[in-house]
DSSP file (Angstrom, degrees, kcal/mol; ACC not computed):
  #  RESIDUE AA STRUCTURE BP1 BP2  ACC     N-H-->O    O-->H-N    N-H-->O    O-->H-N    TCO  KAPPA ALPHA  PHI   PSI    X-CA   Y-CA   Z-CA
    1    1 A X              0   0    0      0, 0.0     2,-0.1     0, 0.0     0, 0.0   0.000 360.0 360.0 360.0 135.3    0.0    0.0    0.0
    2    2 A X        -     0   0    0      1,-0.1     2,-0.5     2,-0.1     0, 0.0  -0.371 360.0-112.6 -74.6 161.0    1.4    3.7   -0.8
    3    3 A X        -     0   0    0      1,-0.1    -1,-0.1    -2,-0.1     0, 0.0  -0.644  34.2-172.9 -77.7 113.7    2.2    5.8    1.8
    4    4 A X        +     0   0    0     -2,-0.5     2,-0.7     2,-0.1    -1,-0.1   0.079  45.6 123.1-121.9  32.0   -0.5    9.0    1.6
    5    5 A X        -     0   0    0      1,-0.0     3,-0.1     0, 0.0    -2,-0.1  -0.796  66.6-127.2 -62.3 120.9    0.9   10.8    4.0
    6    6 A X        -     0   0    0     -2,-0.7    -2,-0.1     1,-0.1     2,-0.0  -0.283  30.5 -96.7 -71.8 150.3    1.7   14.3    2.0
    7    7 A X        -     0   0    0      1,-0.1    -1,-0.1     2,-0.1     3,-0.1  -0.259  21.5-131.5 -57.4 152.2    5.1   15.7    2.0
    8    8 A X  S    S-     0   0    0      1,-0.1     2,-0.3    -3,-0.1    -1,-0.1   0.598  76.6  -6.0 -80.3 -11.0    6.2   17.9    3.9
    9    9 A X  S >> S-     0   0    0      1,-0.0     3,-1.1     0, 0.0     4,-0.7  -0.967  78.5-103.5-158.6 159.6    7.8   20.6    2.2
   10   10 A X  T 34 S+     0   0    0     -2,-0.3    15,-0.1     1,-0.2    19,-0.0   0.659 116.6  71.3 -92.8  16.0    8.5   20.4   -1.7
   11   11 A X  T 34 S+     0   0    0      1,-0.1    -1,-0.2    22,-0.1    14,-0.0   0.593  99.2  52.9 -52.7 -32.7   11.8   19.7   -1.2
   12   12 A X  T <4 S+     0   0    0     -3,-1.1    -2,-0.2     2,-0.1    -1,-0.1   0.531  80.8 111.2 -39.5 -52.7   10.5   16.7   -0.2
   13   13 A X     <  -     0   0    0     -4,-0.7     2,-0.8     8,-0.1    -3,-0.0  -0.158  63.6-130.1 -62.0 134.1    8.6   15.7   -2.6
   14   14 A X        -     0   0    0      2,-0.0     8,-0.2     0, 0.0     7,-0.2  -0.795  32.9-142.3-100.4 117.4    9.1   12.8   -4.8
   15   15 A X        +     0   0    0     -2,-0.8     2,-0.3     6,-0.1     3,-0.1  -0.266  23.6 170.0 -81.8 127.9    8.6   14.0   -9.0
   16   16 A X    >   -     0   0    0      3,-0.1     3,-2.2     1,-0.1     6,-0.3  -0.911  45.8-112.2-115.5 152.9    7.1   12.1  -11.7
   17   17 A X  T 3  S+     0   0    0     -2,-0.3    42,-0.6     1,-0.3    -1,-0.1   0.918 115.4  32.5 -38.8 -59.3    6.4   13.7  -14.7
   18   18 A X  T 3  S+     0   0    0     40,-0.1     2,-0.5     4,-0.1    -1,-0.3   0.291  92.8 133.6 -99.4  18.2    2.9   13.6  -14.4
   19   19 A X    X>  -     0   0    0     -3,-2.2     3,-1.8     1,-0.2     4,-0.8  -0.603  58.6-144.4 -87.3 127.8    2.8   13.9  -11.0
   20   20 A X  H 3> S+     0   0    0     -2,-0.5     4,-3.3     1,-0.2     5,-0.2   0.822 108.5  63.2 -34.3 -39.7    0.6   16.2   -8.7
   21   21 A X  H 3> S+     0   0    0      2,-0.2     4,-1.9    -7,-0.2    -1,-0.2   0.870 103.4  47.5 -68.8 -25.4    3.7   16.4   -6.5
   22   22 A X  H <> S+     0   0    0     -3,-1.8     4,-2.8    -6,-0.3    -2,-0.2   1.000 113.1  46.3 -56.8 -83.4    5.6   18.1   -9.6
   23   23 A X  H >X S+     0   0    0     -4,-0.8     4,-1.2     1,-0.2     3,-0.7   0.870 114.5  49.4 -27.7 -73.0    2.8   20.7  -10.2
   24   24 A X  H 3X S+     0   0    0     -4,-3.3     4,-2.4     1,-0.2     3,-0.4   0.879 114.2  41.1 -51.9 -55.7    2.5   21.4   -6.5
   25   25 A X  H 3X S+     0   0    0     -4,-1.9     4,-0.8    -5,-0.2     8,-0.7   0.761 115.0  58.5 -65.1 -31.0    6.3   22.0   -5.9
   26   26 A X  H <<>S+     0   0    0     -4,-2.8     5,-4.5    -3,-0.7     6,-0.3   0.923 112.3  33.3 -49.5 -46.6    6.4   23.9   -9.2
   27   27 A X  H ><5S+     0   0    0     -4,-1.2     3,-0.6    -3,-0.4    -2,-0.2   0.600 113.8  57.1 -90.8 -18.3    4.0   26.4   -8.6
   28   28 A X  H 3<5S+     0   0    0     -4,-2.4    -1,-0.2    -5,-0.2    -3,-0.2   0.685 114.6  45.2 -86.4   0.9    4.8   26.8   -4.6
   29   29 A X  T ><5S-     0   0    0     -4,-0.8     3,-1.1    -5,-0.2    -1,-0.2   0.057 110.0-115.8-126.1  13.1    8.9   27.6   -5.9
   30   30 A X  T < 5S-     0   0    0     -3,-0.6    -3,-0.2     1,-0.3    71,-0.1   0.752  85.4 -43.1  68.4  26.0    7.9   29.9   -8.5
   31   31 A X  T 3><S+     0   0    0     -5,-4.5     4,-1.6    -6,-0.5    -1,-0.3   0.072 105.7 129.9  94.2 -33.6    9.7   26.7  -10.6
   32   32 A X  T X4 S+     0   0    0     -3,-1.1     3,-0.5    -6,-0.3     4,-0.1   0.756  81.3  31.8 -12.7 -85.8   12.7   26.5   -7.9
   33   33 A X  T 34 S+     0   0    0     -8,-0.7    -2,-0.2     1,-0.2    -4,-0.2  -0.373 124.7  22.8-110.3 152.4   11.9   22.8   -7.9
   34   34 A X  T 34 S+     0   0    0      2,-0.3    -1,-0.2     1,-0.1    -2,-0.1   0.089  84.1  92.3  91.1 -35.2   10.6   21.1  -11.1
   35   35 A X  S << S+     0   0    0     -4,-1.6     7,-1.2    -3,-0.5     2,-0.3   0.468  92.0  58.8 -94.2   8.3   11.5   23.1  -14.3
   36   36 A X        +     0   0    0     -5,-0.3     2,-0.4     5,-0.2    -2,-0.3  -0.693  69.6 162.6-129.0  95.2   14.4   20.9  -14.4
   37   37 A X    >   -     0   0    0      3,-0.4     3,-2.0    -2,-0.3   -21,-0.0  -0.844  67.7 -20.6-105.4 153.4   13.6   17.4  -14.5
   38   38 A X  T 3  S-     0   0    0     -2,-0.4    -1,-0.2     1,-0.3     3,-0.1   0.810 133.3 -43.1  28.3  48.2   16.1   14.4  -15.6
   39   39 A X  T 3  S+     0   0    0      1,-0.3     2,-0.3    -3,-0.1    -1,-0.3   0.894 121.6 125.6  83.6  45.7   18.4   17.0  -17.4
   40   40 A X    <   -     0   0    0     -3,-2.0    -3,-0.4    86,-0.0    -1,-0.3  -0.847  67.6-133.7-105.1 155.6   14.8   18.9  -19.0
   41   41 A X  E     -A   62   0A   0     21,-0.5    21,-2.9    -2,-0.3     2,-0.3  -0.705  32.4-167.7-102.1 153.7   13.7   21.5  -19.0
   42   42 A X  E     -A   61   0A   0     -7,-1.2    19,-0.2    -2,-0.3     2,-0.2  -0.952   0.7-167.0-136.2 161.8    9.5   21.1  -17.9
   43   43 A X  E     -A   60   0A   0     17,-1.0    17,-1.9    -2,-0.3     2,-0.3  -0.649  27.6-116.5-124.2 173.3    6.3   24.0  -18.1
   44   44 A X  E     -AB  59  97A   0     53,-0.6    53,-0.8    15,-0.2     2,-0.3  -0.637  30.0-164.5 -76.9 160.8    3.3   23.6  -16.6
   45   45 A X  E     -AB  58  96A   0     13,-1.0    13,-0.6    -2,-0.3     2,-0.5  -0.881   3.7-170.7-152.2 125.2    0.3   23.5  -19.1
   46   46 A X  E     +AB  57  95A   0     49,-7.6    49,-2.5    -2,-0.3    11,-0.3  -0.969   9.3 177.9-134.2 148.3   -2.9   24.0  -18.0
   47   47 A X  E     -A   56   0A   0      9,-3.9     9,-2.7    -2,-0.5     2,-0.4  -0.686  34.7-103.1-114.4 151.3   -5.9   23.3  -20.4
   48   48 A X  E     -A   55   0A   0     45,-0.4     2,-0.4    43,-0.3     7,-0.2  -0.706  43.9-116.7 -61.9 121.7   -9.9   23.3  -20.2
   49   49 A X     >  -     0   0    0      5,-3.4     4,-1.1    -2,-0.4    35,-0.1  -0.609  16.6-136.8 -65.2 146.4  -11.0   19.9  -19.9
   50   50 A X  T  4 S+     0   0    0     -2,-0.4    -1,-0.1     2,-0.2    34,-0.0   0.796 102.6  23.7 -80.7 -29.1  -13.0   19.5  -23.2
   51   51 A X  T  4 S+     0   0    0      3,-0.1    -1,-0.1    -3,-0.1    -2,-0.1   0.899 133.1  39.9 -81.8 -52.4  -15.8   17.6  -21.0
   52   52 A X  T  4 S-     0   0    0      2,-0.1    -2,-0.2     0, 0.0     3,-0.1   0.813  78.0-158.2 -42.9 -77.3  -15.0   18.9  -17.9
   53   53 A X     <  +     0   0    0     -4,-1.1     2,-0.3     1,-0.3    -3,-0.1   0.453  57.8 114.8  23.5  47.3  -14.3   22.5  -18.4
   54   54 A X  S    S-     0   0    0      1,-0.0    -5,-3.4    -6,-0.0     2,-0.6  -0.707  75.2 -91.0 -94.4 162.4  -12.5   22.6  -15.4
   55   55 A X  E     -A   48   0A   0     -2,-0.3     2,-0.3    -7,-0.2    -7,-0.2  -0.639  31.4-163.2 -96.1 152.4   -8.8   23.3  -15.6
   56   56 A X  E     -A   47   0A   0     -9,-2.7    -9,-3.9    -2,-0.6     2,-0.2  -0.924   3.4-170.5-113.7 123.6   -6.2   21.0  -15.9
   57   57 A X  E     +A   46   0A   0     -2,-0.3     2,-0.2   -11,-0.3   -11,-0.2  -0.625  11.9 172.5-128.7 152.6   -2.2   21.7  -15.2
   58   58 A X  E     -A   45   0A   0    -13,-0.6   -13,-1.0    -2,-0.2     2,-0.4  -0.843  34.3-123.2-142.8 164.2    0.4   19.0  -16.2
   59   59 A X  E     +A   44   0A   0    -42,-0.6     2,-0.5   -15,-0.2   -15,-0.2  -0.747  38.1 179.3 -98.1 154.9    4.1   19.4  -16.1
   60   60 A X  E     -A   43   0A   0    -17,-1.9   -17,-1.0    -2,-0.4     2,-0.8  -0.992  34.8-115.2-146.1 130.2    6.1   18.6  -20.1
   61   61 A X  E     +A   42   0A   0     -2,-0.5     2,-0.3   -19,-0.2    11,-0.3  -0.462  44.9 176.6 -72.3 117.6    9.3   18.7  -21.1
   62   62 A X  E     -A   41   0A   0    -21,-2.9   -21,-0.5    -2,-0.8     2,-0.5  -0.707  19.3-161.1-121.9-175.1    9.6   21.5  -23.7
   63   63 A X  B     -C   70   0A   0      7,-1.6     7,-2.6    -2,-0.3     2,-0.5  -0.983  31.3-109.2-151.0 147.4   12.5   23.1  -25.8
   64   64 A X        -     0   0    0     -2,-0.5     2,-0.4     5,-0.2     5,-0.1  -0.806  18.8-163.1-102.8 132.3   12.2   26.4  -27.4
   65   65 A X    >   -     0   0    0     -2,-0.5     3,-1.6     3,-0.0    -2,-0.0  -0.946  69.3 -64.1-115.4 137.9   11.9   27.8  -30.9
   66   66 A X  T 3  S-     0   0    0     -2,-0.4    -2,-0.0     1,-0.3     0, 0.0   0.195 118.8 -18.8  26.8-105.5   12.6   31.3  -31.1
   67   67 A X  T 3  S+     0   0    0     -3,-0.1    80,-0.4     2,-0.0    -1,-0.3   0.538 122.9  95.1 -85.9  -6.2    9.6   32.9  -28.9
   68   68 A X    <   -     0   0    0     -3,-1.6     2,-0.5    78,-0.1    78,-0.2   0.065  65.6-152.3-106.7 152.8    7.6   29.7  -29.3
   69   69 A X  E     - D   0 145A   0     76,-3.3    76,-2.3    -5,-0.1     2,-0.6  -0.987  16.8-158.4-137.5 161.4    7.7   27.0  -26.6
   70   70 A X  E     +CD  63 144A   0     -7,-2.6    -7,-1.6    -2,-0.5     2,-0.3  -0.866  12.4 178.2-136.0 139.1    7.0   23.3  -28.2
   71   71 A X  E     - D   0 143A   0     72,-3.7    72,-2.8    -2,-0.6     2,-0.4  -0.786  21.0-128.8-120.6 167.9    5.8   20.3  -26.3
   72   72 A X  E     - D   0 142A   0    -11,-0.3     2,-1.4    -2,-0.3     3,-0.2  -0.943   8.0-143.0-150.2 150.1    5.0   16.9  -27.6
   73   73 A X        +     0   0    0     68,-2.1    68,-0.4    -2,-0.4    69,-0.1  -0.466  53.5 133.5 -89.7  64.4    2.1   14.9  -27.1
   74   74 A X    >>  -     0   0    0     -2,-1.4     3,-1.8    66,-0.1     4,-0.7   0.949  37.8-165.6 -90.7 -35.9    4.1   11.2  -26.9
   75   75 A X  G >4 S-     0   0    0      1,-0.3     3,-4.8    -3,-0.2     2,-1.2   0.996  71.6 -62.8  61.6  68.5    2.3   10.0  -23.9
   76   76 A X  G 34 S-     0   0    0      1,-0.3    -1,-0.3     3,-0.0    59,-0.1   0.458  92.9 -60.0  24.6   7.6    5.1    7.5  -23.9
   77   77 A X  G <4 S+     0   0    0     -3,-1.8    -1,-0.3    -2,-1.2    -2,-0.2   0.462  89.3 156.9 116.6  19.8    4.3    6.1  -27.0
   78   78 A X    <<  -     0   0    0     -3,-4.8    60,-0.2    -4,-0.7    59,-0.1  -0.198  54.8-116.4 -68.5 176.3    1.0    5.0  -26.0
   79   79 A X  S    S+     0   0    0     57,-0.1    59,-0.3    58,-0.1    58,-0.1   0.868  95.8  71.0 -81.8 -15.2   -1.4    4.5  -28.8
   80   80 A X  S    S-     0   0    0     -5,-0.1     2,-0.2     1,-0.1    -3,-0.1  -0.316  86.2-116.4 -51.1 137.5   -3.8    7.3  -27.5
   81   81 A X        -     0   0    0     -2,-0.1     5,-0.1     2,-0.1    -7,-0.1  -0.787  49.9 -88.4 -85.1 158.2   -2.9   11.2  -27.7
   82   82 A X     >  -     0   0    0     -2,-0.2     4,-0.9     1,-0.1     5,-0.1  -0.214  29.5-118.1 -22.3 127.9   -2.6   12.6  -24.4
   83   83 A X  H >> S+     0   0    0      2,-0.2     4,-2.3     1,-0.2     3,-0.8   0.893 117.4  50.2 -17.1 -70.3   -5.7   14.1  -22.6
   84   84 A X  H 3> S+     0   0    0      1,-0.2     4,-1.8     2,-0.2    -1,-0.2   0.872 104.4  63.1 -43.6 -44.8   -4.2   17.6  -22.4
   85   85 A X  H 3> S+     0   0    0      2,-0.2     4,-1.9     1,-0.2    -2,-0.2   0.862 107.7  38.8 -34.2 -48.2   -3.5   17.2  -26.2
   86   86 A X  H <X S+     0   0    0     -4,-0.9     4,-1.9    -3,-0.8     5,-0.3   0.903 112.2  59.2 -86.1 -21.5   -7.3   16.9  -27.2
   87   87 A X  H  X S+     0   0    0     -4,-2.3     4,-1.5     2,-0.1    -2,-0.2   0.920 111.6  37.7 -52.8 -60.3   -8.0   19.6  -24.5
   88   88 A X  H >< S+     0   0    0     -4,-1.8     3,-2.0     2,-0.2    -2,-0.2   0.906 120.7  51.1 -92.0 -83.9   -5.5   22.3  -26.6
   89   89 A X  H 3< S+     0   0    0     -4,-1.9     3,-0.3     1,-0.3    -1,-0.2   0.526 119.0  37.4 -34.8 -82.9   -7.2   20.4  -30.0
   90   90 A X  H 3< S+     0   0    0     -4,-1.9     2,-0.3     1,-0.2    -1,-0.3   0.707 140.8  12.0   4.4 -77.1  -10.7   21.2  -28.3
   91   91 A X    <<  -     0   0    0     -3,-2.0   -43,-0.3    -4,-1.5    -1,-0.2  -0.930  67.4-169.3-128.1  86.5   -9.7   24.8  -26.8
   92   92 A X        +     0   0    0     -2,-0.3    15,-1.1    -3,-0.3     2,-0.2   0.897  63.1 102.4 -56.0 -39.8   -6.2   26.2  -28.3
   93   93 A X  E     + E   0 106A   0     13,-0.2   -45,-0.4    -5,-0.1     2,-0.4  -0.283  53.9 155.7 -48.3 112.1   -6.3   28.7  -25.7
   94   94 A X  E     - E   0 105A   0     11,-2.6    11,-1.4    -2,-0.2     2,-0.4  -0.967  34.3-130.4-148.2 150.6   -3.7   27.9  -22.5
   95   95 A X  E     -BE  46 104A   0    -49,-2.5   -49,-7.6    -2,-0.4     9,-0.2  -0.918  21.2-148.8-118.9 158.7   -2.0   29.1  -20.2
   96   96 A X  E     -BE  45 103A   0      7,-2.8     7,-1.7    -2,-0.4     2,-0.4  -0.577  14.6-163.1 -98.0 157.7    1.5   28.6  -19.2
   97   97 A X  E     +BE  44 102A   0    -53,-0.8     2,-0.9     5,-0.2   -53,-0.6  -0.898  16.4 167.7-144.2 101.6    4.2   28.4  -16.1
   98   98 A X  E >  S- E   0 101A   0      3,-0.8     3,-1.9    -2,-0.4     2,-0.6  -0.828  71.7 -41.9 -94.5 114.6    7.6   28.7  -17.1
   99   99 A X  T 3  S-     0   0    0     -2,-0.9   -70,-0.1     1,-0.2   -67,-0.1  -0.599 126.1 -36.0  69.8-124.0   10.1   29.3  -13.6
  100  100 A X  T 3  S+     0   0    0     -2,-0.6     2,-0.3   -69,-0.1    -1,-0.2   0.073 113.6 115.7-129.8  16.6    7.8   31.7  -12.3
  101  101 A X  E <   -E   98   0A   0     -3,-1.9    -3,-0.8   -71,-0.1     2,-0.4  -0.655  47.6-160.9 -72.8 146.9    6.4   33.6  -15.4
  102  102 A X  E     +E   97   0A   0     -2,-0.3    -5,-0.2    -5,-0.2     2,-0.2  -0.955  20.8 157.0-118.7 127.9    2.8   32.9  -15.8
  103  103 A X  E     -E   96   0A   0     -7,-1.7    -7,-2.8    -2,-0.4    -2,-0.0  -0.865  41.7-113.1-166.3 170.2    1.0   33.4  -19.1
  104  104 A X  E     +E   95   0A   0     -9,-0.2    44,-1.3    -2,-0.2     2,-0.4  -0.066  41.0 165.1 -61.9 157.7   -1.7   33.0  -21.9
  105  105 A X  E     -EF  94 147A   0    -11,-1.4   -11,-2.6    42,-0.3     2,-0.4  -0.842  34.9-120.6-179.4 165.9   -0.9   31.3  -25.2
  106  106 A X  E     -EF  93 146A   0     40,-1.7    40,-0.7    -2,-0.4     2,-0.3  -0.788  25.8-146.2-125.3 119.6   -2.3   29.9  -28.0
  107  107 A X  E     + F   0 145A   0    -15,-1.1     2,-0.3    -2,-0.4    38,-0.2  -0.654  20.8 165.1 -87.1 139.3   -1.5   26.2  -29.1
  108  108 A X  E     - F   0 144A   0     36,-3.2    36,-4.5    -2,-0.3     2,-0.7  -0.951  33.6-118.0-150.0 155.3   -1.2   24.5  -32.7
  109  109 A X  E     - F   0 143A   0     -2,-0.3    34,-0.2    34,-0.2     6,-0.1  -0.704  38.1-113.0 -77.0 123.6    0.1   21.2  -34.1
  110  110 A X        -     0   0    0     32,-2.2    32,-0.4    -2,-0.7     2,-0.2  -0.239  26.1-152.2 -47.3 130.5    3.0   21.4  -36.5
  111  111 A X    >>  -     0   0    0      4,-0.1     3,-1.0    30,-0.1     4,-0.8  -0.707  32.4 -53.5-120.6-166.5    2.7   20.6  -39.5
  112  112 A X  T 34 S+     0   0    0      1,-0.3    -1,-0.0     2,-0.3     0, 0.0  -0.547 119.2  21.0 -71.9 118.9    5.2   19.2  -42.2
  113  113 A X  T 3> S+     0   0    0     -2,-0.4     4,-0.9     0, 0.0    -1,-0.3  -0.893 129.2  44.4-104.8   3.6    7.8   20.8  -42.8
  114  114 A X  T <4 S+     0   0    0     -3,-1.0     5,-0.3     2,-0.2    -2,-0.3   0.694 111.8  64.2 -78.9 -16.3    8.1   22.8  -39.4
  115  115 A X  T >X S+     0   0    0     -4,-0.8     3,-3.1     3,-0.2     4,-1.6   0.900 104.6  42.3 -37.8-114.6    7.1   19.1  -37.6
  116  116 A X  H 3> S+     0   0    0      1,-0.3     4,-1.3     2,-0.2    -1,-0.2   0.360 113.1  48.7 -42.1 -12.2   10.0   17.4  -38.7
  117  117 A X  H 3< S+     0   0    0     -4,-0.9    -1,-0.3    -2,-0.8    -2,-0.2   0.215 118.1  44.8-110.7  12.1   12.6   20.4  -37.9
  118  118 A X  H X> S+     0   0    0     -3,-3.1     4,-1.9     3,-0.1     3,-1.5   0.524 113.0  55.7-106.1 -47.9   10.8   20.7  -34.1
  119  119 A X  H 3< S+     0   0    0     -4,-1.6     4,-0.3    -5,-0.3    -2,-0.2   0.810 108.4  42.4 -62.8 -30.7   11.0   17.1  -34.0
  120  120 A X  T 3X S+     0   0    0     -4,-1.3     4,-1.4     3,-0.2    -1,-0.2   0.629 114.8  47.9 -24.6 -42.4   14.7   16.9  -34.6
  121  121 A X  H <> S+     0   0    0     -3,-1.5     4,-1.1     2,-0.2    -2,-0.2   0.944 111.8  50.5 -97.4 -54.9   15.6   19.5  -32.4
  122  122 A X  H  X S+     0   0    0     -4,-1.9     4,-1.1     1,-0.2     7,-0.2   0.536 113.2  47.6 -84.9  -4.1   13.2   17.9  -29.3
  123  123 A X  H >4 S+     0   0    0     -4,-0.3     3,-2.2    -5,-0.3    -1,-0.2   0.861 101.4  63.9 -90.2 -58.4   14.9   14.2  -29.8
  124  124 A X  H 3< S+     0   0    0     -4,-1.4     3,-0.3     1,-0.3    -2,-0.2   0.662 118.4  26.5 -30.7 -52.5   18.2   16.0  -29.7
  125  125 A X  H 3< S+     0   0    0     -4,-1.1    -1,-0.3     1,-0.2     2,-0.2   0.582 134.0  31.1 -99.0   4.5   17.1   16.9  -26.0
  126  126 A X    X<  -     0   0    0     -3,-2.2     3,-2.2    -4,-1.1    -1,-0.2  -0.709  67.8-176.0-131.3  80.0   14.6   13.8  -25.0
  127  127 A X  T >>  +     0   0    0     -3,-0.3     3,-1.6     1,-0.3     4,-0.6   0.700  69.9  77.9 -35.3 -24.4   16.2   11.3  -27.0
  128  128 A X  H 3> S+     0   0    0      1,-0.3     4,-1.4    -5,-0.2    -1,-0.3   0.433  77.0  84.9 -83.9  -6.3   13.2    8.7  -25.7
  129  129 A X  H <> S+     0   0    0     -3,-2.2     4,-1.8     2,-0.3    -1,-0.3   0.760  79.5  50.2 -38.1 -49.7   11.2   10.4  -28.2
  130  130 A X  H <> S+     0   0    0     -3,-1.6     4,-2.1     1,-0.2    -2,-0.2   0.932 106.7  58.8 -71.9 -48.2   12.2    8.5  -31.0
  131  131 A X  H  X S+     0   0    0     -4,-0.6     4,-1.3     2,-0.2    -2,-0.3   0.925 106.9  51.8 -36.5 -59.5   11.3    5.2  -28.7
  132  132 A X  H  X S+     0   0    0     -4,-1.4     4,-1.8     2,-0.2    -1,-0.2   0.938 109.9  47.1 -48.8 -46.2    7.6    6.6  -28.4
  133  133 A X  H >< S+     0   0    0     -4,-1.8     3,-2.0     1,-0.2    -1,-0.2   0.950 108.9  49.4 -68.5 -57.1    7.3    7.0  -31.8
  134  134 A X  H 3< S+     0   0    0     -4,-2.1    -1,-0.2     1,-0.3    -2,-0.2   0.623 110.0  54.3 -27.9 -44.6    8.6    3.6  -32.7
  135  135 A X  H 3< S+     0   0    0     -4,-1.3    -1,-0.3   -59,-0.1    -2,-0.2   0.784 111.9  50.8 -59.2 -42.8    5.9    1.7  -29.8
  136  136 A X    <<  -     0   0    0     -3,-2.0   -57,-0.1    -4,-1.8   -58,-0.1  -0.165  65.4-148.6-111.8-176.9    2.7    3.5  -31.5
  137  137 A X        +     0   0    0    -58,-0.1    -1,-0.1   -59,-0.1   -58,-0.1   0.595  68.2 110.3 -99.5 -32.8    1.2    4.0  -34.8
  138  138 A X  S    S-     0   0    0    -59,-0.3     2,-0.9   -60,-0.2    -2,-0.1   0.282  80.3-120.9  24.8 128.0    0.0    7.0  -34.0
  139  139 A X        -     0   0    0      1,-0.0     2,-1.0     0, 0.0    -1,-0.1  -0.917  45.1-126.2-104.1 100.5    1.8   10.2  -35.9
  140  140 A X        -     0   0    0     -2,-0.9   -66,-0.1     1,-0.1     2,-0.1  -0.377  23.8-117.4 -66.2 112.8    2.9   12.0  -32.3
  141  141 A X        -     0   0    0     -2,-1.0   -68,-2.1   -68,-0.4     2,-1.0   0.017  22.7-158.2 -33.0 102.4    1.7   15.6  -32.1
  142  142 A X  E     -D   72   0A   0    -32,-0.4   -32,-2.2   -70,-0.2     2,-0.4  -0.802  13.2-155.2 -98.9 129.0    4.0   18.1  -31.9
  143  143 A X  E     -DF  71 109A   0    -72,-2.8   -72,-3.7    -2,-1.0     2,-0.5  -0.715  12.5-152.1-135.4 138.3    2.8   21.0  -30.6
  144  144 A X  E     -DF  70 108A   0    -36,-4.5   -36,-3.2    -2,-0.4     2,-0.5  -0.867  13.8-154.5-110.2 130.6    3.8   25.0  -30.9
  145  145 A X  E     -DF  69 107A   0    -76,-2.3   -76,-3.3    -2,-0.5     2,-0.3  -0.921   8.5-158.4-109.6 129.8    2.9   27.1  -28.0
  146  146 A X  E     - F   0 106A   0    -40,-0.7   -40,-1.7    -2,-0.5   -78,-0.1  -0.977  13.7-131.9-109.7 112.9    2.5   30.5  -29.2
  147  147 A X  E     - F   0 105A   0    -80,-0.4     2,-0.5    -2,-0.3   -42,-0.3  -0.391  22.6-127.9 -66.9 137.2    2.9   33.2  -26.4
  148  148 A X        -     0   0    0    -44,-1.3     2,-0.5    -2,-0.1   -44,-0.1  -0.612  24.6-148.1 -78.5 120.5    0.0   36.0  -26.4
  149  149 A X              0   0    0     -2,-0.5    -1,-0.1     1,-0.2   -44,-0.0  -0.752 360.0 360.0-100.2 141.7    0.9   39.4  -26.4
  150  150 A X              0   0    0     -2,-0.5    -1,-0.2     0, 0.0    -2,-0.0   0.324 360.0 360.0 143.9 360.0   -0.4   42.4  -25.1
């Protein structure tokens, strides 16, 4: 049985990618803890559920294209896209947590040819990428976060 005693501090805390304890330690450290996981860099992203419409935060490893920030929707290679994925497909509108910036931005999937020159650049830094794709059939979404300005 797991232990559901809560941490005490996020210092504490043990991180999974997808883990609540991630999201919590992110946001209480203004990114202190969390935007660097396993040599990544990670955002928050929090979507409307498309059923729901409550919101929904998860932490992603992203890399950056110019102003841009780009995630992909591997879900470890499963054959499914991500939840959050069909929320952004649903509602492109998201907000973001980088560090301790907060802000609005606009999601789209890449398409060919700017897909294959974000996907290059995002195996360079999560190598396990190319393993996802290989496990599915599935074409994994790569996805441009546009920041809103104004």
């Amino acid at each position: 049985m797991e232990n559901l005693k809560p941490p005490r501090s996020p210092k504490e805390m043990d991180f999974t990618i997808a883990g609540e304890t991630h999201v919590r330690a992110y946001r209480e450290t203004g990114g202190e803890r969390g935007y660097i996981w396993n040599n990544a860099t990670t955002l928050l992203l929090t979507t409307k559920g498309r059923k729901s419409g409550s919101e929904k935060t998860v932490p992603l490893i992203f890399l950056r294209d110019g102003e841009n920030f780009v995630i992909i929707a591997s879900l470890g290679g499963a054959p499914e896209h991500p939840v959050w994925y069909l929320n952004l497909v649903a509602d492109p509108r998201i907000t973001l947590q980088v560090k301790d910036k907060v802000f609005e931005a606009v999601a789209r999937t890449a398409q060919s040819p700017e897909r294959e020159r974000l996907w290059a650049k995002a195996v360079e830094a999560w190598p396990q990428y190319d393993d996802y794709q290989a496990k599915t059939t599935r074409r994994i979404p790569v996805v441009v976060l546009e920041p809103v300005r104004g």
